[in-house]
Backbone bond lengths (Angstrom), bond angles and torsions (degrees), N, CA, C in turn:
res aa  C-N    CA-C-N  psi(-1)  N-CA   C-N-CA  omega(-1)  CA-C   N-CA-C  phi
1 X - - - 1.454 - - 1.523 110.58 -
2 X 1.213 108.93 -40.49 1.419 117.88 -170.96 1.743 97.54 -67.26
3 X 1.075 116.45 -57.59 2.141 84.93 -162.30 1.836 84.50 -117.03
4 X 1.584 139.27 55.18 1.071 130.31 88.75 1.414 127.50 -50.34
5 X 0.961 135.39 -56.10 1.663 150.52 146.57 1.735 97.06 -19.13
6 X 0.826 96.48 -77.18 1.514 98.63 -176.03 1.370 129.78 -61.74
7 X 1.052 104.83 -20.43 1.930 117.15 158.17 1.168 110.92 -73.57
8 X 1.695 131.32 -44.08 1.365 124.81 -166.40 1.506 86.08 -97.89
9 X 1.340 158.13 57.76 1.220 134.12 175.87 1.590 76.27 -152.34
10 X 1.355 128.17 -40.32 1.443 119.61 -178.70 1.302 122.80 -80.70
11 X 1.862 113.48 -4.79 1.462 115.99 -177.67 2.113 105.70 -97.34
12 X 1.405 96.36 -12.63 1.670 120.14 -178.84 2.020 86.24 -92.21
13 X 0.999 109.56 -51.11 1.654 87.87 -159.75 1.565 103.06 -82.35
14 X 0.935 134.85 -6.23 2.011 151.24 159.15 1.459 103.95 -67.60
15 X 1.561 124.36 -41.95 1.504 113.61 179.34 1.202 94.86 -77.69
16 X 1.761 129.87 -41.11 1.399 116.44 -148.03 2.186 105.51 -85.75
17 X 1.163 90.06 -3.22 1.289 108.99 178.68 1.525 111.83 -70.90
18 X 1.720 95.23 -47.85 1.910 94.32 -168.04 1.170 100.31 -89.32
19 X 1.158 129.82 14.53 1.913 130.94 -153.94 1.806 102.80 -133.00
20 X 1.774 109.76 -9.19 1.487 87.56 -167.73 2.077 81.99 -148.89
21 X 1.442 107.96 -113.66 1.685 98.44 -166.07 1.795 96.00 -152.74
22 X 1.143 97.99 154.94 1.589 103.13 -150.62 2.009 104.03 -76.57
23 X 1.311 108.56 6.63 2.037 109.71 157.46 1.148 101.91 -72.21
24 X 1.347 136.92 -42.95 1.282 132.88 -148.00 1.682 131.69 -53.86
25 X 1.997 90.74 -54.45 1.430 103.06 167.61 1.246 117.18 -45.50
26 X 1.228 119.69 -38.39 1.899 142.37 -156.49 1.286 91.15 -66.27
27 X 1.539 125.75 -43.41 1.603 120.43 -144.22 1.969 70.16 -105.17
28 X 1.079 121.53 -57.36 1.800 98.86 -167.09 1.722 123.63 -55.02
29 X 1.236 122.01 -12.10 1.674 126.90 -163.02 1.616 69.53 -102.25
30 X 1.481 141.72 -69.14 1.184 106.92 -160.32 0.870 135.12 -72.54
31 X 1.424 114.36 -4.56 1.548 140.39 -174.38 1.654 84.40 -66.26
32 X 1.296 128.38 -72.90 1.362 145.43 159.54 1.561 129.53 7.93
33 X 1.834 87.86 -66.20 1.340 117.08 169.18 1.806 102.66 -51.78
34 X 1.239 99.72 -58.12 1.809 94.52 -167.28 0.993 117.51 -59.35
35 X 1.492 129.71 -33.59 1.703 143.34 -168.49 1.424 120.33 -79.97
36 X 1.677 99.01 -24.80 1.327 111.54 138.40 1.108 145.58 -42.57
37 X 1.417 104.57 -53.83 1.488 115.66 178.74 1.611 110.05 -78.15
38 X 1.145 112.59 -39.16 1.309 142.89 -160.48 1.934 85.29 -59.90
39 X 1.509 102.82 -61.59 1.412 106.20 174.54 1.778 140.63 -66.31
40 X 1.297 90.82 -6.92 1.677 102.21 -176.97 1.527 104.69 -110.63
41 X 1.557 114.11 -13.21 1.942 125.39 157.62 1.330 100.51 -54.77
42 X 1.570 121.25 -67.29 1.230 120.92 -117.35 2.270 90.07 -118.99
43 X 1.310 107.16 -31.82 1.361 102.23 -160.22 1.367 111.31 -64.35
44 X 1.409 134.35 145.42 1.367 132.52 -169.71 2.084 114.27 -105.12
45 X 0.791 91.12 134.97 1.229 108.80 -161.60 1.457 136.61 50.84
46 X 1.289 135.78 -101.20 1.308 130.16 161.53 1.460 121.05 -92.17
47 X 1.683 128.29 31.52 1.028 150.44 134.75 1.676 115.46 -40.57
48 X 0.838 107.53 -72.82 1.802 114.19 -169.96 1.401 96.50 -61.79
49 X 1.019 148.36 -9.74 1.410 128.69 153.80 1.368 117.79 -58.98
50 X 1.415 132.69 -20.13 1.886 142.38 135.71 1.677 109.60 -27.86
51 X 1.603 119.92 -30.77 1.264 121.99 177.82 1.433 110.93 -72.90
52 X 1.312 115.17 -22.51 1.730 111.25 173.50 1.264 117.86 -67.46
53 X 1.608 122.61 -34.84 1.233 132.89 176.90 0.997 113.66 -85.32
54 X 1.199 125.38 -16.25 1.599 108.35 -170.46 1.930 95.16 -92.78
55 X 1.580 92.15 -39.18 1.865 93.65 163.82 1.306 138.21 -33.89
56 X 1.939 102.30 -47.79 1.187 115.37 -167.71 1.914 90.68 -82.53
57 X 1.130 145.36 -21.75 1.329 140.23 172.97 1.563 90.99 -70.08
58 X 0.931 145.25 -39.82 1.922 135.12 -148.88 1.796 101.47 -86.28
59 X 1.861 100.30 -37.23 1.167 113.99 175.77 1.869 120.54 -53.46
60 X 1.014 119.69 -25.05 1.284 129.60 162.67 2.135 126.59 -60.72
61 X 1.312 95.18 13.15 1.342 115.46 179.11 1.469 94.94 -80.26
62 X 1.416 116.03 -27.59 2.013 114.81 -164.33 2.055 100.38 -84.03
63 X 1.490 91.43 -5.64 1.495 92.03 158.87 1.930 124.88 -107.53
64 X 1.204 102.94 -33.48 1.441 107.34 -174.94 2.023 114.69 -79.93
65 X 1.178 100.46 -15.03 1.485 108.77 -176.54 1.495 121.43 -89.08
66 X 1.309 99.05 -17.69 1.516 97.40 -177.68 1.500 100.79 -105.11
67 X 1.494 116.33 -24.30 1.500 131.41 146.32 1.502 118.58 -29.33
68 X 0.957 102.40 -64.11 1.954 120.54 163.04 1.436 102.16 -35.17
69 X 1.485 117.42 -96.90 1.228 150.95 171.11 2.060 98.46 -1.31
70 X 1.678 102.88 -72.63 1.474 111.76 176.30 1.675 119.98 -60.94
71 X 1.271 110.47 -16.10 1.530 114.24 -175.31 1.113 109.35 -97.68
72 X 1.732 120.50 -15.83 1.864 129.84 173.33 1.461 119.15 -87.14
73 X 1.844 96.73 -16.83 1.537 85.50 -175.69 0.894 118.55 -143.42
74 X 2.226 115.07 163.36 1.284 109.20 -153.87 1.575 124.33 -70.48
75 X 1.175 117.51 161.14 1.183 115.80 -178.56 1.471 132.62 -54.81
76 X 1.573 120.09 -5.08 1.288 141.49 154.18 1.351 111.69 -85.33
77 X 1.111 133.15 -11.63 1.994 121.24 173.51 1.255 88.97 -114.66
78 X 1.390 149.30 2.15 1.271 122.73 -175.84 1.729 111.81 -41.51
79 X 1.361 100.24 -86.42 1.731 111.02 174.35 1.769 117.43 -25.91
80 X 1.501 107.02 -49.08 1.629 103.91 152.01 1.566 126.83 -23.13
81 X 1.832 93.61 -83.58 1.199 95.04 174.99 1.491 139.38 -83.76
82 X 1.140 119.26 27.69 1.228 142.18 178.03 1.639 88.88 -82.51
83 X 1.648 95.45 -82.78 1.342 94.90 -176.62 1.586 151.54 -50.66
84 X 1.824 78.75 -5.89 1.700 74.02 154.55 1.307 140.54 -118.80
85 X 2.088 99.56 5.64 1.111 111.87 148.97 1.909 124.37 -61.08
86 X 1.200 100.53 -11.55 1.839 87.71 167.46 1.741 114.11 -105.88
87 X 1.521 123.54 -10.00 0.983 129.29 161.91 1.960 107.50 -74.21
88 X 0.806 120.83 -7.59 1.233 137.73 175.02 1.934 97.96 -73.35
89 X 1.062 109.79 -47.22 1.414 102.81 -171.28 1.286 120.63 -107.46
90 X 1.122 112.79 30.36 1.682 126.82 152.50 1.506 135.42 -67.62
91 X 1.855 100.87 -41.96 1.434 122.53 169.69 1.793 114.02 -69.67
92 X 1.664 101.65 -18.17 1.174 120.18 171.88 1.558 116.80 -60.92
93 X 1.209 110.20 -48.32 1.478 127.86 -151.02 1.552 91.36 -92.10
94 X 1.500 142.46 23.30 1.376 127.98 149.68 1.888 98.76 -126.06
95 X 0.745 114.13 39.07 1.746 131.23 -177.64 2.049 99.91 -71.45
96 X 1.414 106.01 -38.78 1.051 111.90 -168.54 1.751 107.02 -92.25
97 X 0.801 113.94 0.54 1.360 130.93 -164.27 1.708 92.93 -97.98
98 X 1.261 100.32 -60.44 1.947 111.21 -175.86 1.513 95.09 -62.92
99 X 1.549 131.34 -42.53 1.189 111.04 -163.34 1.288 116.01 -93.68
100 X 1.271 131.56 8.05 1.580 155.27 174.61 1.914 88.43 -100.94
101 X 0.704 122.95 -64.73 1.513 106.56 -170.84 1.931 118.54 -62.59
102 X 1.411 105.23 -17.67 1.232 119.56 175.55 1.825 99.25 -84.42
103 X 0.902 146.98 -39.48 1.189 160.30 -165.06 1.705 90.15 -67.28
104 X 1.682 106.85 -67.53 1.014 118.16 -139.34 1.546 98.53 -86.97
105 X 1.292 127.42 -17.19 1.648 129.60 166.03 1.320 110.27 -61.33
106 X 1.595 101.55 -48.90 1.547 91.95 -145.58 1.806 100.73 -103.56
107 X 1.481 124.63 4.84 0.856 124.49 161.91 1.678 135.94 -57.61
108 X 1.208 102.78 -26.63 1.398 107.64 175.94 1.990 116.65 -99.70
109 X 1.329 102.94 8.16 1.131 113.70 160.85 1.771 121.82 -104.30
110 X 1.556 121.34 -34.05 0.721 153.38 -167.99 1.584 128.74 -97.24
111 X 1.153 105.39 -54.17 1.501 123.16 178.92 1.643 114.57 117.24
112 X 1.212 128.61 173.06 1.559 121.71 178.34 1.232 81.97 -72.20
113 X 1.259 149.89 -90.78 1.235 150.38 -113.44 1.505 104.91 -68.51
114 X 1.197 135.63 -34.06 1.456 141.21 -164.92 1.664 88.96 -102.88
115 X 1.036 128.95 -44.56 1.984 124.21 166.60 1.821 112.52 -22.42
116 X 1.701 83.68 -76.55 1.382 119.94 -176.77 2.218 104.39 -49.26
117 X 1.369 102.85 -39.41 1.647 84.46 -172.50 1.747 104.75 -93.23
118 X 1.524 89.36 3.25 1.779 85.61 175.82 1.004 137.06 -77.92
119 X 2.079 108.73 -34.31 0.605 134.96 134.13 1.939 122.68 -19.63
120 X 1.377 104.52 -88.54 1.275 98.31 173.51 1.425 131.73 -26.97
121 X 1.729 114.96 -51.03 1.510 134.32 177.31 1.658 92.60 -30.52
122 X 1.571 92.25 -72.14 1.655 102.21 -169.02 1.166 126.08 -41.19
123 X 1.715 113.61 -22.78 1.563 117.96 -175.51 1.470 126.86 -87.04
124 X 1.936 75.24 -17.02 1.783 86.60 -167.10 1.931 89.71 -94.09
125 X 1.088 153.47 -17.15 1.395 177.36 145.36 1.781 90.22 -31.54
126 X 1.227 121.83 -68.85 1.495 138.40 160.79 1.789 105.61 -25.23
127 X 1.491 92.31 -86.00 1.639 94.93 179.17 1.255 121.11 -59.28
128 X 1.408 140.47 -20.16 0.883 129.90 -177.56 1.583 119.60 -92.26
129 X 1.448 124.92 -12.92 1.250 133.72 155.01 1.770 115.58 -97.06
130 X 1.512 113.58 11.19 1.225 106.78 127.57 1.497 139.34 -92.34
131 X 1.146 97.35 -12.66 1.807 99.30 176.64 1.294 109.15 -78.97
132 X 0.988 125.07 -51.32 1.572 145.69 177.69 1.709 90.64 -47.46
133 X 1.527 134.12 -46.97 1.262 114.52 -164.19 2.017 92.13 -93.52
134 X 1.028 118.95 -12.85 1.403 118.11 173.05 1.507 96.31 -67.54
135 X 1.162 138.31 -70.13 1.225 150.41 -167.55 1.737 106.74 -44.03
């Protein structure tokens, strides 16, 4: 499901690419990202497994953003700003760390089940003050 999703979400974000202006993809994969989450909160039973696919389409942001990045800038900072689009994803790479420690606090006050969607809150809280700063 996941990169079926991601084949038909990358052949839609390639038309919507040559057809509109290079923010756009940025705001639809994260748009993506949330509907994801949005779907693995809320979907009832073996529904939210639709959240992998719609994920693995949102996941295609690690192509359209640095895409962005090369289409904003001049041809003397490119390599600049390249590089700090991958220093950019360092603060990334303990993400799982915050959401395991959120799990793991508030679970024994809470329960797994209320841990686990708090977690989520926080992610979708995440994406949504990234779109807003994409926007």
């Amino acid at each position: 499901m996941r990169f079926g999703f991601k084949v038909l979400a990358g052949m839609f974000l390639g038309w919507l690419l040559s057809r509109s202006y290079p923010k756009l993809p940025l705001l639809v994969t994260t748009s993506f990202c949330i509907a994801a989450v949005v779907t693995a909160i809320f979907a009832p039973g073996y529904w939210f497994l639709l959240s992998f696919g719609i994920m693995g389409a949102g996941e295609l942001f690690g192509l359209y953003f640095p895409n962005y990045v090369l289409c904003c800038s001049e041809p003397a900072k490119m390599r600049r700003n390249m590089a700090f689009c991958s220093l950019i994803t360092v603060p990334a790479g303990f993400s799982p760390i915050l959401f395991g420690a959120i799990v793991d606090t508030l679970k024994p006050m809470a329960g797994s089940r209320a841990a686990f969607q708090a977690s989520f809150v926080i992610s979708l809280v995440i994406l949504a003050t990234a779109l807003v700063l994409v926007w």
